[in-house]
N, C-alpha and C positions, 0 to 999 in steps of 0.2 A: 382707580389707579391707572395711567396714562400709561399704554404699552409704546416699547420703541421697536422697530425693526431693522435687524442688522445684518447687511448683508459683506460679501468679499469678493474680491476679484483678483487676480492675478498681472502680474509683473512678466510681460516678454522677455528672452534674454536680449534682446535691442533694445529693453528700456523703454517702450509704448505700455501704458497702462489699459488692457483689454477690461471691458466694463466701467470704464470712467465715463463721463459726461461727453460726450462727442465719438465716443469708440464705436464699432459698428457691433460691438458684442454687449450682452448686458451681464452684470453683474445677478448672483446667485442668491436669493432668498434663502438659507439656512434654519433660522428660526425667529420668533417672538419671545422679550423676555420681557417680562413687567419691572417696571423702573418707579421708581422714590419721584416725587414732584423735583427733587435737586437732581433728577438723572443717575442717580445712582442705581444699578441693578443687584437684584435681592440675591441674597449668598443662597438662599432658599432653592432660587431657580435655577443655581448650576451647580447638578453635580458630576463631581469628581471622581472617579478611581484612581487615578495616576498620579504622579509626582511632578507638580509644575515645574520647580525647580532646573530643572535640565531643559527647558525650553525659553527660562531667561534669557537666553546666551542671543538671542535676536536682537540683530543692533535698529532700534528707533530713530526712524527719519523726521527731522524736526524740530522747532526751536521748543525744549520742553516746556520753558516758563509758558507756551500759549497754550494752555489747558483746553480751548478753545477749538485746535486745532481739528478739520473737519478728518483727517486721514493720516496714517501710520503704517509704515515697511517693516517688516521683519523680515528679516533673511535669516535660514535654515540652513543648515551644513548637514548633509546625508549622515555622517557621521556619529550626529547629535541625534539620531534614535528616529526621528523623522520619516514617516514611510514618503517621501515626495524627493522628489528628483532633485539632485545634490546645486546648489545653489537657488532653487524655484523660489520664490516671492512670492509673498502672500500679504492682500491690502487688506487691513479690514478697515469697513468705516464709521465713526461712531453714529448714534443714533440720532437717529433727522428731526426726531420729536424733541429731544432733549438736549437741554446742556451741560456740558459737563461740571460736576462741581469741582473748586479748588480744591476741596480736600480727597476729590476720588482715590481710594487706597490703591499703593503701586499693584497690591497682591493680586484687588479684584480684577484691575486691568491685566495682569498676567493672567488669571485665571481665565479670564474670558476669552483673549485671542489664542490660549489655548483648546479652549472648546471651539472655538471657531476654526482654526488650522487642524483640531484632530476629525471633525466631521467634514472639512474638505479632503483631507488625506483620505480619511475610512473611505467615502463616497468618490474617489477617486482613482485611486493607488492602492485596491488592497493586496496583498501575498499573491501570490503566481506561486502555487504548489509544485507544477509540473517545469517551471525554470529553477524553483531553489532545490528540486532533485537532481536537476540537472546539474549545479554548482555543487552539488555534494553536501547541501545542507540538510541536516535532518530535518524530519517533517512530521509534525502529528497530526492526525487528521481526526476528529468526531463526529459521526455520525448519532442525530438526535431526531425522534421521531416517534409512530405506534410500532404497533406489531408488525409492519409492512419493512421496516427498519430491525427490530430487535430478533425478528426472525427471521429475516430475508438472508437469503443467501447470497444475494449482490452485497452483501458487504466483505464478507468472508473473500467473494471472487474479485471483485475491487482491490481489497489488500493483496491478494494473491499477486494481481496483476501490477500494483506497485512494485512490491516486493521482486518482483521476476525482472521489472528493470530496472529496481534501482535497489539494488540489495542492501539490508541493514539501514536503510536511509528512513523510510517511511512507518511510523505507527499507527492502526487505524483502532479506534475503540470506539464500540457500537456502545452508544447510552441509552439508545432507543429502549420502549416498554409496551409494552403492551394493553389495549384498551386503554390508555391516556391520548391527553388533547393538550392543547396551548396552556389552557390553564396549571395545566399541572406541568408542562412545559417550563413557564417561567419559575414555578416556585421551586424546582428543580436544578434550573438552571445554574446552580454555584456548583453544587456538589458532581452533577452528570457532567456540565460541561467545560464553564469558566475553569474550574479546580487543575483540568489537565491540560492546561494552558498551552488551547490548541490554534497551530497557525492556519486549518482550514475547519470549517464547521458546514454540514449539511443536516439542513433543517427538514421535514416533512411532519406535519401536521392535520393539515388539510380534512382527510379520508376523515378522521373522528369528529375534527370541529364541527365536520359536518351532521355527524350521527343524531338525530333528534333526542335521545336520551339525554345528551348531555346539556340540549340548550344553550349553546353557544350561537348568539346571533353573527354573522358576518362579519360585521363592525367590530366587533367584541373579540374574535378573533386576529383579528388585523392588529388593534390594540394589544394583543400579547404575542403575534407575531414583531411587531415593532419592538416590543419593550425587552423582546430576548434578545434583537439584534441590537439596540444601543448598551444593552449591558455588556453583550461581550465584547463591542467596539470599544467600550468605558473600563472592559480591563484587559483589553491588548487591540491596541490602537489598529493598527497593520493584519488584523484577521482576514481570510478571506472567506465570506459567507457566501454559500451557495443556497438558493432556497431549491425546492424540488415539489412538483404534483406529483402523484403516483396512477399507479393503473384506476381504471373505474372501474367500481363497482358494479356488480350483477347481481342477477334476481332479488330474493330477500333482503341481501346486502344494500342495495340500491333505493330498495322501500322503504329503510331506515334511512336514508341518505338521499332522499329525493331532489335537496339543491346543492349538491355535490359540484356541477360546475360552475356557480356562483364563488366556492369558495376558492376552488382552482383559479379561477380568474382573478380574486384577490390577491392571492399569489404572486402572479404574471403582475396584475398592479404596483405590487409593493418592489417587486424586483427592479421594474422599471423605475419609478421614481426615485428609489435608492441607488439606482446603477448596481445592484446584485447582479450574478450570473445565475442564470435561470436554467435548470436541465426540469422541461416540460414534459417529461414519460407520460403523461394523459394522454398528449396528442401523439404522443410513439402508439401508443397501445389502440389509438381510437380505429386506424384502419383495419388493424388485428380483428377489432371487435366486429367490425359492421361487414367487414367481406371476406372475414374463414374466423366462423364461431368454433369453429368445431378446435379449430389451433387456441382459439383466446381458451376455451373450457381446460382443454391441455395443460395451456400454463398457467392459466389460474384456476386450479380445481375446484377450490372451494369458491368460488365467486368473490372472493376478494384478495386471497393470500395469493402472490404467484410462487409457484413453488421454482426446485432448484433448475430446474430448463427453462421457465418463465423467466427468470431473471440472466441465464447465461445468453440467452436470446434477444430481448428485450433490452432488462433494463444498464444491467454492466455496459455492454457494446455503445449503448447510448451516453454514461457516463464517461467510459473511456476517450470516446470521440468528443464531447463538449468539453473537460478538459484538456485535449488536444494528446491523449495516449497513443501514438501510433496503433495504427489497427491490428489486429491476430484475429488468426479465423475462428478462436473464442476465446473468453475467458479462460483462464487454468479453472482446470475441474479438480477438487479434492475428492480420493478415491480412498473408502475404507477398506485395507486389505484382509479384517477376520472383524465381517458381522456380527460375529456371535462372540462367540469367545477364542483368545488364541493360544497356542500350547506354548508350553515350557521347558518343551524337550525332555521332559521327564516323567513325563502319563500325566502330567495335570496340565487345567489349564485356567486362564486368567482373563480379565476385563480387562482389555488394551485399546487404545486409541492408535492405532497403527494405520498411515495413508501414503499413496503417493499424488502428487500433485501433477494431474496432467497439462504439460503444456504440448499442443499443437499448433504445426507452424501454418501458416497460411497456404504454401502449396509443399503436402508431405511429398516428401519422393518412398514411401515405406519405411525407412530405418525406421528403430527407437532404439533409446538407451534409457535403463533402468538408471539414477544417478544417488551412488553413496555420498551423504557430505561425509567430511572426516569431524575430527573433535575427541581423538585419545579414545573416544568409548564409553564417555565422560559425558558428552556431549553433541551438539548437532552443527556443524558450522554453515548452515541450507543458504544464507546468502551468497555468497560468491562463489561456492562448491556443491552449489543445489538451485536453485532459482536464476543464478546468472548461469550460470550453465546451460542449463534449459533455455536460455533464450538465446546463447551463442547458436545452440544445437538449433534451434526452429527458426536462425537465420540461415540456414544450411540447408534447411526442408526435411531436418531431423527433427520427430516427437521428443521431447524430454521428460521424464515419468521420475518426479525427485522424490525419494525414497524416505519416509523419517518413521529410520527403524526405531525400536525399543533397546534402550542401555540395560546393557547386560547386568550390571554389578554384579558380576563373578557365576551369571547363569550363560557358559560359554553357548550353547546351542541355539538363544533366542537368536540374536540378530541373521544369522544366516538361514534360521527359519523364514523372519518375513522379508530374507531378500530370494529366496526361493520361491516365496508366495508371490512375492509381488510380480517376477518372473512369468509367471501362471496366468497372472491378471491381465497383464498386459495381451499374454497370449489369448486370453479368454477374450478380451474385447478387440483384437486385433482389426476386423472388419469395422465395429463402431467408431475404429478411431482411426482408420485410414493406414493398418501396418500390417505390414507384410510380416506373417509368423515366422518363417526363416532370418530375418532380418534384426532380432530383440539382442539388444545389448544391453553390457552391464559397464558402469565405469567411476571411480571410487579414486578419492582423494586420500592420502595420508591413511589415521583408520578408516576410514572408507575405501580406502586402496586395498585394505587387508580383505575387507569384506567382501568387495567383487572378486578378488584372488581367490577366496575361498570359496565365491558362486561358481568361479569359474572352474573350479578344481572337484568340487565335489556337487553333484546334483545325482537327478533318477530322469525314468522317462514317465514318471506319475504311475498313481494308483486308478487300472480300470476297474478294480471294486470298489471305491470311494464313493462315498455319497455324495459327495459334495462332486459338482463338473470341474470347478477347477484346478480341485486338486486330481483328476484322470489326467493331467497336462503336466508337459515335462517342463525343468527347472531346468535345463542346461543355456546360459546365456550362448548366443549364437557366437559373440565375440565380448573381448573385453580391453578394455581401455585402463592403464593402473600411472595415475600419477603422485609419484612422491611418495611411494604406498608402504605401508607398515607388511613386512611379508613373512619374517620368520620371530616365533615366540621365544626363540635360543636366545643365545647369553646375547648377545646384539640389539633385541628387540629392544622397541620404545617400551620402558620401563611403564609408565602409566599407561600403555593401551594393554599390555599382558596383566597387569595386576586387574583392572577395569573389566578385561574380559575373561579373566580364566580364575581370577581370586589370587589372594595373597599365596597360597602354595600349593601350585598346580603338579600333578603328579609328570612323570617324565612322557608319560603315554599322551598326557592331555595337551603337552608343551608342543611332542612331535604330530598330532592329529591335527593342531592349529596353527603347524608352519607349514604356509603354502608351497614350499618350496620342494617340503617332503613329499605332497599328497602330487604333485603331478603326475597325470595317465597319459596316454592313448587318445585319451577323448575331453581331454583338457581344452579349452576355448582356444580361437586363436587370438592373441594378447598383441596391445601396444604398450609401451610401457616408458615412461619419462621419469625423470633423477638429476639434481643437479647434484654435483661433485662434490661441493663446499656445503653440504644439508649439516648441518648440524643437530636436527631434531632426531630425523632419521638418517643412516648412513645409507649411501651410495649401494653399500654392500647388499641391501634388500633388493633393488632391483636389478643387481649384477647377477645376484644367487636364482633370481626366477628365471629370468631370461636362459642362465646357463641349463639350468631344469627346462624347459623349454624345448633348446638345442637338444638337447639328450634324447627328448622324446620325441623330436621333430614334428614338432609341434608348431604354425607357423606364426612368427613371431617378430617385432618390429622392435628395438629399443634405441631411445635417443639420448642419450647422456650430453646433458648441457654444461659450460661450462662453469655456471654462477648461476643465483638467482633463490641460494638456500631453499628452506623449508616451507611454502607458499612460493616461491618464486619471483621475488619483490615484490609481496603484496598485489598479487594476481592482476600482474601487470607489465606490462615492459618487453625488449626484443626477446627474453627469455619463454615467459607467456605468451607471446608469437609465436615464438617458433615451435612449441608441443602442437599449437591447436593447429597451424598450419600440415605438421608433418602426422601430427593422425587425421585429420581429411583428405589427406593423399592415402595416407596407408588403406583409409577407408575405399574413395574411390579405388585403387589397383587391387581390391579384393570384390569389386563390386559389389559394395555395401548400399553403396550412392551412385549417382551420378558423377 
C-alpha cells in the first residue's frame, strides 16, 4: 500500500503563504498515513478523542467541485476552542502521491485536517500554566512519574509555592508511583492522568526505564514516552507537557542503571523534536555531584531518592525558575507542629496532621508572623488569608509561617493549643530561618482573628521541666495583627464560630474564658486591628470591644475602622484592602518591627 505524506504550513496575517513553493520557509513534516490506491486514507490510521464537529466551522478556500484541488485554508476563530492564535491560518496540502477520489467522505476530510491542526497547535501553542494563573484561570497540574515523583517532596513544595501566589487557582496531584516505568506509565495513563483533565502534566520516567530489571530498551521507551504524550494531546488538545530527567543515580543504584544517561538524552530528544519544555535536573545535579559529593550525599541519602532539602535546593528552585515562578530564597517548607501526637486539652491526646507552612522572603529583615486563616472554625480559608498573605508579608522581608490548625468541633482548647505551639516553633527555629525571637507575630483573619486574640491574650513563658525543648519556650506572640476578627463568644458573636468552637451549649464560664475581650491583661500583645463598619458577618462591635479593652489596660494599640468593604473586604481586594496592609506596616515600622 502506497504511503502519502502530509504536511502544513501556515498563512501570514499579510496573506504570504510561509512554506509554499518559492517561500524562503519550508513547510512541516507532521506525519505518514497509508492511503487506499484511490487516495483515500484508512479510518484505521487516525484516531480520535475529540469531537470534530466544532472544528467544521473553517471556511474552505476553493472551487469545491475541483476535488483535485492541490490546497485548502481553514481559518480558526480563538473562540472555537482552538489553542492557536485568534484568526491564524492553517494550510494543509493534500497528498503528493495521491489523488484525490470523487467520492473522498466530507467526514474523513474533516477528520484529518483536524488531526493535522491539533498536532500543529499541540506542537506549537500549548497551555502557559504560569499566564492562565496569572488571568485567574484555574489550573490543574499532574505530576506523573517513579518514586522520585510520588515521594518527592518538590511536589508538595511546587504546589506550595503555586498556591502562595496564586491562591485557590492551582491543583497539583501527584500520580506518580513507585518502582514503575513507561510501560506501566501508558497503561495507567487514563485513570492517573487523562481522567483529571489536566492543563499541565510532568512526566519523568527515565530513572527506571533505565533499571535493568525491567528491560526496557531505549527505543522502547521513547515508544511509550511518545504514546503517553499523544494520548493526552488526543484528549485535551491544549495540554502543556513538560518532560523532566531527575537527579543521577549513585553507587548501587547506578550499577543497576549503568545507561542511565542514554535515557536522559532521549528525553532532551523527544522534548526537542516535539517542541516540549524540558526542565533538565540531571544536569542541575551533575555539578553537585562531581565537585561537593559530600552535599549530593546530603540531599540524596539514599543514592537515588533526594530527600526534603534535596529537592528545596535543587530541584523545586529549578522548576520554579523554568517555568518562570519569580524567584524566593526557597521553597515554602511544611512544618509539622506535634511529631508525635498532639493534645486535646483534656489529658489525652491524638494523631494530628497539624503544620505551618514556612514561607521566607528573599531578604528577611527578622519579623515573622504566625498567620491564622479564618473559616467560622468550620474550616480553613489558607488561600487568600494564609498563603497570599505570606507572600504579601515576604514582599516586605517579613517570614510568613501559615498556620492550619485543627477544627475544634466543640473541643474549645485545641486550636489555641497549636497556635501556642506553633509560636514555640517558630521561636525554636528562629536562627534556621533567619528571625529575630523578639520579633514573632501572630495575625488572624475573621476566626482566625478570634484565634490570634486569644494567642495574644492568653499564653505562659513555657515549661523548663518539659521534655520536649519546645515546649521550655514561651507562647506569647510579640505582637498581633486582628482583621475582621471574631472577638467575643456573647450574645454578638458569629453564631457558627461559637457553636463550632465551644459546642452547641457552652457554659457561661466557657462563653466569658473565650471572649477576648474579657481575658485582657498587663501583658497582652501589642495589637493592630482593622473592621469595616457595614461587616455584616461580624459586627464592627468586636473590634470596637478589644480595642476599648486595650485602652483600659494601655496596652499599645492601633485600630483602623474603614468605611466599607464588609466581611473580607471586597474580596481581598480594593482601596479598602489597601489601606489595612498599608497602615499595619507603618504601624509596624513606628514600633520597630521592621524597617
Amino acid at each position: 500500500m502506497p504511503s502519502s505524506s502530509w504536511s502544513f504550513t501556515t498563512v501570514t496575517s499579510s496573506g504570504s503563504l510561509a512554506g509554499s513553493k518559492g517561500a524562503q520557509s519550508s513547510s512541516t513534516l507532521i506525519g505518514t498515513f497509508p492511503s487506499s490506491k484511490s487516495g483515500k486514507v484508512s479510518a484505521a490510521s487516525v484516531e480520535l478523542r475529540q469531537r470534530v464537529a466544532k472544528y467544521r466551522h473553517g471556511r474552505i478556500i476553493g472551487n469545491r467541485r475541483k476535488r483535485r484541488r492541490r490546497r485548502c485554508v481553514i481559518t480558526f476563530r480563538k473562540d472555537w476552542g482552538l489553542p492557536v492564535t485568534a484568526g491564524m491560518r492553517v494550510v494543509c496540502a493534500t497528498p503528493q502521491s495521491a489523488t484525490m477520489n470523487p467520492q473522498f467522505p466530507r467526514l474523513m476530510l474533516d477528520r484529518l485536517l483536524f488531526l493535522m491542526c491539533t498536532l500543529f497547535a499541540t506542537a506549537q501553542a500549548g497551555a502557559d500554566l504560569v499566564k492562565n494563573l496569572e488571568a485567574g484561570k484555574a489550573q490543574t497540574v499532574v505530576t506523573y512519574g517513579t518514586s522520585l515523583t510520588a515521594g518527592g517532596a518538590w511536589v508538595g513544595q511546587f504546589g506550595a509555592a503555586l498556591e502562595a501566589r496564586w491562591p485557590g487557582r492551582a491543583k497539583v496531584v501527584n500520580s506518580g508511583q513507585g518502582g514503575m516505568w513507561s510501560k506501566w506509565g501508558v497503561e495507567n495513563l487514563d485513570g492517573r492522568v487523562i481522567s483529571k483533565k489536566p492543563d499541565t502534566v510532568l512526566i519523568e520516567f527515565g530513572i527506571n526505564d533505565a533499571f535493568l530489571q525491567y528491560k526496557t530498551p531505549v527505543a522502547e521507551a521513547r515508544a511509550n514516552l511518545e504514546t503517553m504524550i499523544d494520548r493526552v494531546f488526543s484528549a485535551k488538545a491544549d495540554t502543556e507537557i513538560i518532560l523532566m530527567t531527575m537527579n543521577p543515580p549513585v553507587g548501587v543504584h547506578l550499577e543497576r542503571r549503568p545507561a542511565i544517561a542514554d535515557y536522559y538524552e532521549m528525553y532532551r530528544s523527544v522534548a526537542k523534536e516535539r517542541k516540549l519544555q524540558m526542565i533538565d535536573h540531571a544536569a542541575n545535579w551533575a555539578p553537585i555531584l562531581a565537585n561537593d559529593r559530600a552535599r549530593f550525599d546530603r540531599y540524596v541519602p539514599d543514592g537515588i531518592h533526594p530527600g526534603a532539602e534535596g529537592c528545596r535546593e535543587v530541584i523545586t528552585p529549578a522548576l520554579l525558575k523554568a517555568l518562570g515562578i519569580p524567584a524566593v530564597a526557597s521553597a515554602p517548607e511544611k512544618v509539622s507542629l506535634w511529631p508525635q501526637q498532639a493534645p486535646a486539652g483534656d489529658g489525652t491526646f491524638e494523631k494530628a496532621e497539624v503544620t505551618i507552612t514556612v514561607h521566607r522572603p528573599e531578604k528577611p529583615n527578622g519579623a515573622a508572623m504566625v498567620i491564622c486563616p479564618g473559616g467560622g472554625y468550620g474550616g480553613l480559608v489558607v488561600g487568600p488569608e494564609g498563603h497570599g498573605i505570606a507572600m504579601w508579608l515576604n514582599s516586605h522581608g517579613i517570614t510568613g509561617l501559615v498556620l492550619e490548625y485543627r477544627l475544634p468541633k466543640g473541643r474549645s482548647a485545641v486550636p489555641l493549643l497549636d497556635a501556642q505551639r506553633a509560636t514555640r516553633t517558630v521561636r525554636s527555629r528562629a536562627k534556621d530561618w533567619g528571625i529575630d525571637p523578639a520579633k514573632i507575630g501572630i495575625i488572624g483573619f475573621s476566626a482566625g482573628g478570634h484565634l490570634a486574640a486569644t494567642a495574644a491574650t492568653r499564653h505562659d513563658d513555657g515549661d523548663p521541666a518539659a521534655k520536649d525543648p519546645v515546649e521550655r519556650l514561651g507562647c506569647r506572640p510579640d505582637f498581633a495583627v486582628l482583621v475582621y476578627p471574631v472577638i467575643t463568644m456573647g450574645e454578638t458573636t458569629h453564631g457558627g464560630s461559637r457553636k463550632n468552637l465551644l459546642g452547641p451549649s457552652p457554659s457561661p464560664e466557657t462563653i466569658a474564658l473565650f471572649s477576648a475581650e474579657k481575658q485582657v491583661t498587663g501583658k497582652t500583645s501589642p495589637t493592630y486591628l482593622t473592621h469595616a463598619v457595614n461587616d455584616r458577618i461580624v459586627p464592627v462591635s468586636h473590634s470596637r470591644s478589644f480595642h476599648a479593652a486595650l485602652e483600659e489596660k494601655k496596652i499599645p494599640a492601633e485600630y483602623l475602622e474603614l468605611p466599607s468593604g464588609d466581611h473580607g473586604l471586597d474580596g481581598y481586594k480594593g482601596p479598602m484592602w489597601d489601606a489595612w496592609q498599608a497602615g499595619v506596616l507603618k504601624w509596624m515600622a513606628a514600633r520597630k518591627i521592621m524597617p
